[in-house]
C-alpha positions, 0 to 999 in steps of 0.5 A: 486327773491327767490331760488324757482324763479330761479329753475323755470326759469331754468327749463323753459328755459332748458327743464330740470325737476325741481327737477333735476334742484332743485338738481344741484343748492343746490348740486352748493350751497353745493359745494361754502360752504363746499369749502368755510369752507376748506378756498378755494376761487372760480372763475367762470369766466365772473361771479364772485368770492366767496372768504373768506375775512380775517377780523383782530382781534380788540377790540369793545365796548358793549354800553349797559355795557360800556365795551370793548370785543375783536373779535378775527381774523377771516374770513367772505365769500364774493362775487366779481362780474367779470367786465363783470358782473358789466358792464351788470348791469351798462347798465341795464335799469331795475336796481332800478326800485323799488327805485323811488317809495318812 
């Protein structure tokens, strides 16, 4: 499901014109990414949590030179479902319906 795929959705079950509906999801996405950069963390209840997530400094090697670089600390976003969450998708009977078809 694309970005394009989710406005509709909400178009059609709001009511609600979809440029209107476009402008409320990217004005929600801008808001989770500048909170984000300013290092705060958000909780939407029964939904999940988008939080920074601090990763340590340590030292990795480029194999292609056979040298070793240091990755200094620093923080990467992250998304934590609500358990609420996570429980309506362990009882999905939808969830990896793709995957049996290998």
């Amino acid at each position: 499901m694309t970005k394009a795929d989710v406005i509709a959705q909400i178009a059609d079950q709001t009511g609600i014109d979809k440029s209107d509906v476009q402008e409320t999801v990217e004005a929600f996405f801008s808001v989770i990414k500048n909170s984000m950069a300013e290092g705060d963390n958000i909780y939407v209840r029964g939904f999940g949590s988008f939080v920074n997530k601090k990763r340590a400094r340590k030292v990795a090697r480029n194999i292609s030179k056979n040298t070793a670089i240091v990755i200094d600390e620093h923080f990467v976003p992250s998304f934590k479902p609500s358990k609420v969450f996570v429980e309506k998708i362990k009882n999905s009977s939808k969830v990896n319906k793709n995957k049996g078809n290998k």
